[in-house]
C-alpha positions in Angstrom: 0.0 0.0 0.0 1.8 3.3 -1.0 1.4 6.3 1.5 0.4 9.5 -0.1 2.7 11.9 -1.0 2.2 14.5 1.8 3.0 11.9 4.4 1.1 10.9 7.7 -0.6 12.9 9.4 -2.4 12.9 12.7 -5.5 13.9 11.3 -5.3 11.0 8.8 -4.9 8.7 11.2 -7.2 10.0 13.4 -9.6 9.8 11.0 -8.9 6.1 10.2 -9.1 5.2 13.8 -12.6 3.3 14.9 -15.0 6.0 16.8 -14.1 6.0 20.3 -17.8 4.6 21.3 -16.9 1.6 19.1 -14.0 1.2 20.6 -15.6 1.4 24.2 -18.6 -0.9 23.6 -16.4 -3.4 22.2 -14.3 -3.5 25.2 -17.3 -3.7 27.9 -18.9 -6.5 25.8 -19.1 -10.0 28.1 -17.8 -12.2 25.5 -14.8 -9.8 25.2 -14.3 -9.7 28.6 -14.4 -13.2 29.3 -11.7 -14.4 26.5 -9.4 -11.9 28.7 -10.1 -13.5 32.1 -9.2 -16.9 30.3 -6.6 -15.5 28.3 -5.1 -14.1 31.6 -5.7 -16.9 33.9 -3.4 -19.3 31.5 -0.7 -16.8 31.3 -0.7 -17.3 35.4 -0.8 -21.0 35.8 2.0 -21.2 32.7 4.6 -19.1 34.5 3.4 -20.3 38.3 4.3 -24.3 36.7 7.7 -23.0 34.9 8.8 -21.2 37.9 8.4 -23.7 40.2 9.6 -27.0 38.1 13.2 -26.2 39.4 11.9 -26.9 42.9 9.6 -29.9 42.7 13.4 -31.6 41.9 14.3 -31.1 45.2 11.3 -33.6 46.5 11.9 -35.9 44.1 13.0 -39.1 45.2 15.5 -40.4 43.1 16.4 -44.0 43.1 15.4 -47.2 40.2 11.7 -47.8 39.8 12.0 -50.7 42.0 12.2 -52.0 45.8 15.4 -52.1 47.9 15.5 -56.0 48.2 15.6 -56.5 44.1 18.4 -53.8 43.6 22.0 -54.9 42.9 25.0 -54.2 44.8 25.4 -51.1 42.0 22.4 -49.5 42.0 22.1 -49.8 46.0 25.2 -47.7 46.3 24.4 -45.3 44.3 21.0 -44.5 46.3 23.1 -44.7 49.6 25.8 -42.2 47.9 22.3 -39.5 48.0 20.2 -38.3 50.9 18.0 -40.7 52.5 14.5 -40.3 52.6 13.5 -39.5 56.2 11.8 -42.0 58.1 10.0 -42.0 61.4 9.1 -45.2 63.5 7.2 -44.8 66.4 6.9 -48.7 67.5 6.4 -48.0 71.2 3.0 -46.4 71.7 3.0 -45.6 75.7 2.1 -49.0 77.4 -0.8 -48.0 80.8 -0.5 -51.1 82.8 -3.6 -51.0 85.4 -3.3 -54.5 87.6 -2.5 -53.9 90.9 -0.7 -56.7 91.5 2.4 -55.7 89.1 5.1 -52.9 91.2 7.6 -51.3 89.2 10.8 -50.8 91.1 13.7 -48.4 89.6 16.6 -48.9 91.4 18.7 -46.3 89.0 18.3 -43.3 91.0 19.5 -44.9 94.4 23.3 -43.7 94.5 25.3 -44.1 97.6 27.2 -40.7 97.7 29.6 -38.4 100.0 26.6 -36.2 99.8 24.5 -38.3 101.1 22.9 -36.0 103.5 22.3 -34.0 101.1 20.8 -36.2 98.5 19.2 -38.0 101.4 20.3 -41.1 101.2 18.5 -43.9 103.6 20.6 -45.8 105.5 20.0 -49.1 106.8 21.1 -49.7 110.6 21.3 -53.5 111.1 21.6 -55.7 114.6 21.4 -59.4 115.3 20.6 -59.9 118.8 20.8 -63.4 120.7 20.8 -62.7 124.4 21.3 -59.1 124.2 19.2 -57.7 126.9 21.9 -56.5 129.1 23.0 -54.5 126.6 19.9 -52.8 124.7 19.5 -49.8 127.5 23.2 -48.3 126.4 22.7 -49.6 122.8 19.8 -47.6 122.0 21.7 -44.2 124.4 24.4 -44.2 121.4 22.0 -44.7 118.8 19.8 -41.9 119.7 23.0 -39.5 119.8 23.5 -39.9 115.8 24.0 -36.4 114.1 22.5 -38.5 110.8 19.7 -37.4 109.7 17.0 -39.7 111.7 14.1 -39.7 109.4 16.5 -40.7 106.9 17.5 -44.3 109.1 15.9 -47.4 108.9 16.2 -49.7 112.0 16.4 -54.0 111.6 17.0 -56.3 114.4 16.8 -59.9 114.5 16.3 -61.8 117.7 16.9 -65.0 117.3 17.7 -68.1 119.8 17.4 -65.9 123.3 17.0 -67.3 126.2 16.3 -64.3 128.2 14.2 -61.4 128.1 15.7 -59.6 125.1 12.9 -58.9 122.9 10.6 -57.5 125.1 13.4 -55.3 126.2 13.8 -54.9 122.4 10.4 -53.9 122.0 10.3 -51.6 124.9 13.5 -49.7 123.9 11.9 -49.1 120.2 8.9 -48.2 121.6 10.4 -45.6 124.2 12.5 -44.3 121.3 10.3 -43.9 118.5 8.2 -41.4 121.0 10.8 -38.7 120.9 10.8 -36.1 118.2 13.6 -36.9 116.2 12.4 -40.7 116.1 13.8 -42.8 112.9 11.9 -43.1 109.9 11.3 -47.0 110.9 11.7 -49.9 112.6 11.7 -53.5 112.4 12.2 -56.5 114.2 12.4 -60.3 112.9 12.3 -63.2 114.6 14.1 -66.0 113.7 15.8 -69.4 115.6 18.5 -71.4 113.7 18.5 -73.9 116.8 22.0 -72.6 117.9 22.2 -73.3 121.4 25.9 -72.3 122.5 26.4 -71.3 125.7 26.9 -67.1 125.7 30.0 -68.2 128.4 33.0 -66.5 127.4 34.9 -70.0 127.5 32.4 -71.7 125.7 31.5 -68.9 122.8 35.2 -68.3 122.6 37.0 -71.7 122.1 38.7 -72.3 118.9 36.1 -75.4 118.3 33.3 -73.6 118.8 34.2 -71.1 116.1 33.4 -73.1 113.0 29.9 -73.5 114.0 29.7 -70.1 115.9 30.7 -68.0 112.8 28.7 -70.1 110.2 25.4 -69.5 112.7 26.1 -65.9 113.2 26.7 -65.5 108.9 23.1 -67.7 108.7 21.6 -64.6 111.3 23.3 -62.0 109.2 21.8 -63.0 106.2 18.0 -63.4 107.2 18.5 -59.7 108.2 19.5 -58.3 105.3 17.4 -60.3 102.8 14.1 -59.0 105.1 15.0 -55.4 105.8 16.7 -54.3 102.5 14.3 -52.3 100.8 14.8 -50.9 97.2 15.2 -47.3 98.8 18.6 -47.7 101.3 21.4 -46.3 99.5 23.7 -47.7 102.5 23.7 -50.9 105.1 25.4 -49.9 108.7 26.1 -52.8 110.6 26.2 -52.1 114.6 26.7 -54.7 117.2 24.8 -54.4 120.5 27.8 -54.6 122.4 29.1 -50.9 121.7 30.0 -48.9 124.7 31.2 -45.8 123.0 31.6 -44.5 119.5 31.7 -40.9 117.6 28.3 -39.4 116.9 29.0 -38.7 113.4 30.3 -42.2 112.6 28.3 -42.1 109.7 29.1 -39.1 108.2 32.7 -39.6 109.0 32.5 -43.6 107.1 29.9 -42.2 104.0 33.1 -39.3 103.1 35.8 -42.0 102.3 33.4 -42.9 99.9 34.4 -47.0 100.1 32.5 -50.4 99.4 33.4 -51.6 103.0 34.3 -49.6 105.3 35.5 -50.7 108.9 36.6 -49.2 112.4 40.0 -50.6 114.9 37.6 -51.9 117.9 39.5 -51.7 121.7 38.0 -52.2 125.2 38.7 -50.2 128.3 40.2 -52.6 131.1 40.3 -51.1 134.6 43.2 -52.3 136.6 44.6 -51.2 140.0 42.8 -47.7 139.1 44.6 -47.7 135.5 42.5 -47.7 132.6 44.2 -50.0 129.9 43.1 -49.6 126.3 43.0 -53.1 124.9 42.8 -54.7 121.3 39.7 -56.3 120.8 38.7 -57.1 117.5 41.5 -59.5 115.4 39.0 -60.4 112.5 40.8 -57.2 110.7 43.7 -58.2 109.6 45.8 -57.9 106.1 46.8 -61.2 104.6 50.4 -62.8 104.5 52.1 -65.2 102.6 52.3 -67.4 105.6 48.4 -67.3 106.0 48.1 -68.0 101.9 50.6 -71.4 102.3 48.0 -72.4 104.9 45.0 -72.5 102.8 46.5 -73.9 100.1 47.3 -76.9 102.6 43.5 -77.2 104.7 40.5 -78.8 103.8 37.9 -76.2 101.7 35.6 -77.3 105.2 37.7 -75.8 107.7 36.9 -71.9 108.7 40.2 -70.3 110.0 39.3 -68.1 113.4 42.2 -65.6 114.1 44.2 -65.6 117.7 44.1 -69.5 118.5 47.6 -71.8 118.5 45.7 -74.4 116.6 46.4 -72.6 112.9 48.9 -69.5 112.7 48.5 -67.7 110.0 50.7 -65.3 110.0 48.5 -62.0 109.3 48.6 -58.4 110.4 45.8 -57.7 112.6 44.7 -53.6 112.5 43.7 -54.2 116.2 47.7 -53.8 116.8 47.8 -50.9 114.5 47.0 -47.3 115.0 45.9 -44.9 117.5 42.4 -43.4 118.5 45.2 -40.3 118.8 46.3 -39.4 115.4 44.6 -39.1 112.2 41.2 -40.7 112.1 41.2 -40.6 107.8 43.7 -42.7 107.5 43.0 -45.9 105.4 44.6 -49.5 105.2 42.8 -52.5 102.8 41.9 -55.1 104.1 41.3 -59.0 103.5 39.0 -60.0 106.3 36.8 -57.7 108.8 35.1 -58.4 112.0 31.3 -57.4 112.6 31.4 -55.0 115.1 30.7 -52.0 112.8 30.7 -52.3 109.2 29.6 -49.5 106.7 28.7 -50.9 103.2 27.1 -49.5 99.6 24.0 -51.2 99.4 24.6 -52.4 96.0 27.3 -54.8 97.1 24.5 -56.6 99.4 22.2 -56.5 96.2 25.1 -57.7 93.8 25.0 -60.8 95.9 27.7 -60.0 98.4 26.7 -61.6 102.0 28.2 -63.7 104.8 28.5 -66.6 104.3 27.3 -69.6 106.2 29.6 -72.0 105.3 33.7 -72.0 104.3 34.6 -69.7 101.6 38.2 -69.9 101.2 38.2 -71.1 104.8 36.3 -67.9 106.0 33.0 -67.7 107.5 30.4 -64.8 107.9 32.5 -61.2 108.4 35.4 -62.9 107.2 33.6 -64.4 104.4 31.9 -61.7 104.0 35.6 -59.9 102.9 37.1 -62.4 100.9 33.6 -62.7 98.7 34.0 -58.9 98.1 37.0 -58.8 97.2 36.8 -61.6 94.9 34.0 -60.1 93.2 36.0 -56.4 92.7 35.1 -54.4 95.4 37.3 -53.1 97.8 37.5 -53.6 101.6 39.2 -50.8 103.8 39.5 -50.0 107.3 40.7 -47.3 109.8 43.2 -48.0 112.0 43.3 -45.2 114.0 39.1 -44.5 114.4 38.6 -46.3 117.5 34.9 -47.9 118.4 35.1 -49.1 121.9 33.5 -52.4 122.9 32.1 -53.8 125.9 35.4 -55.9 128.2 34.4 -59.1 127.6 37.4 -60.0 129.7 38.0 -63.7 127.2 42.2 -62.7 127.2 44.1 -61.8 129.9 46.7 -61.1 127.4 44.5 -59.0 125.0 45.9 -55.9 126.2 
């Protein structure tokens, strides 16, 4: 089409330009209208799927069209070598158990620790009794005196093949002493005979052939204790004979901050002579063993229990009744191979691992004895204090004790 020769003007064009009301009805009409919504909405969805086709890559989960278990060695690699798909199992729903008859103990959080104050840990205070009522009155004096938290103490006694008054006396003492206001948290007596009938005669309890049987009985009593008054909540087993006449107030505290398995005191005696009091050695069941008292056991019969101070076997130990002083420093430690029963501090969970006194010859040892050489054997470790002195009552069996 050839312009004119003038050129293009405005007006021209103006004039061959559709009315403006032409122009203005043809852009209100419906039909018009709608082809532009459509028209529009494509345009949207087209750049809304372009935009994000770079991103739906990142969910896609690459791998062969096919399961794990029919992939080779190959292709299982190579979906390793990418990021696994994340996976949640939840195969332990919460389990309500509702019969009363099923307890749930957790002994996990029972610790026995230098803080134990603190952390308020029980303690267990044990006693076998067997004609013990002479000496109940005094027993229960020292044991009120303890700086250890009371409601924090269990007491266990067992009263077993008496032939006096001892647990009513027993009874009465508990009964007096769980009145006042800083009584202990419990209390409990068992009763038990194991048809031991030795005479309580210091010749008689004390002769080297009623030891065997003595100490085998006495490991027998020990044992029905603990089994009945161990609970799940003691942290610590104290074991106190009734025979104490004197001993520090914060034994306890004192044993708990060595922070040992076993834990033992020396034991002496005041004598009274001629207006002199003589400290003497009483307990010899402490002792360290020697290569003297090793040949020995090699040589006896696995029946025979070894009893320390009697001519009949020498064994050659060092007994920590000869050793320290009540005058220098109490902290100081020795290990030991075999302890008496006087006073004993132990972790509770060397009782529960199975650790007891035994009733019968273990490595020629019986009951406290015993009791050490088990420990030992099993790992723990047995200490004792030569120079914390508990006293004990004179029983007056050696002249030459002293």
């Amino acid at each position: 089409m050839l312009l004119p020769k003038g050129g293009v003007s405005w007006k021209a064009a103006r004039a061959s330009l559709p009315p403006t009301r032409a122009i203005w009805v043809l852009l209100t009409r419906t039909r018009f209208l709608l082809l532009l919504a459509i028209t529009g909405t494509i345009i949207l969805l087209w750049r809304g799927i372009s935009s994000s086709a770079p991103q739906m890559k990142s969910f896609y989960c690459w791998g062969p069209n096919k399961p794990p278990s029919e992939m080779s060695q190959n292709e299982q690699a190579a979906w390793n070598a990418h990021h696994h798909t994340p996976v949640i199992f939840n195969h332990h729903a919460p389990l309500v158990v509702n019969e009363s008859t099923i307890d749930h103990v957790d002994l996990n959080p029972i610790k026995s620790t230098t803080k134990a104050v603190q952390n308020e840990e029980r303690v267990l205070i044990l006693t076998p009794l067997k004609d013990a009522a002479p000496y109940l009155s005094k027993y229960f004096e020292l044991l009120a005196e303890l700086t250890y938290p009371h409601n924090l103490i269990d007491l266990g006694f067992l009263v077993g093949d008496s032939t006096d008054d001892t647990l009513a006396v027993l009874s009465a003492e508990l009964n007096r002493l769980q009145k006042r206001p800083d009584k202990f948290r419990s209390a409990m007596i068992v009763e038990k005979d194991f048809g031991f009938k030795l005479s309580q005669s210091v010749e008689e309890r004390h002769s080297f052939e009623a030891q065997g049987p003595r100490r085998k009985a006495m490991g027998k009593a020990r044992n029905y204790l603990l089994t009945t008054a161990l609970k799940p909540e003691h942290s610590w087993v104290y074991w106190r004979d009734v025979d104490i006449v004197d001993s520090p107030e914060k034994i306890l505290e004192d044993f708990i901050a060595h922070d040992r398995d076993i834990l033992v005191p020396n034991i002496w005696f005041h004598r009274y002579e001629n207006g002199k009091d003589i400290e003497g050695r009483f307990d010899y069941n402490s002792w360290v063993e020697s290569d003297k008292g090793r040949a020995l056991t090699k040589k006896l019969s696995k029946d025979i229990v070894l009893a320390e101070g009697y001519k009949q076997y020498d064994t050659g130990r060092t007994y920590m009744a000869r050793m320290g002083d009540w005058r220098n420093n109490k902290d100081e430690e020795i290990e030991l191979d075999g302890i008496g029963g006087v006073n004993i501090l132990v972790k509770a969970d060397v009782h529960r691992s199975g650790i007891n006194f035994p009733c019968y010859a273990f490595e020629n040892q019986a009951e406290t004895e015993g009791f050490a050489k088990m420990a030992k054997a099993a790992g723990y470790g047995v200490y004792g204090l030569p120079n914390y002195v508990v006293w004990h009552i004179d029983t007056e069996e050696k002249g030459g004790n002293v």
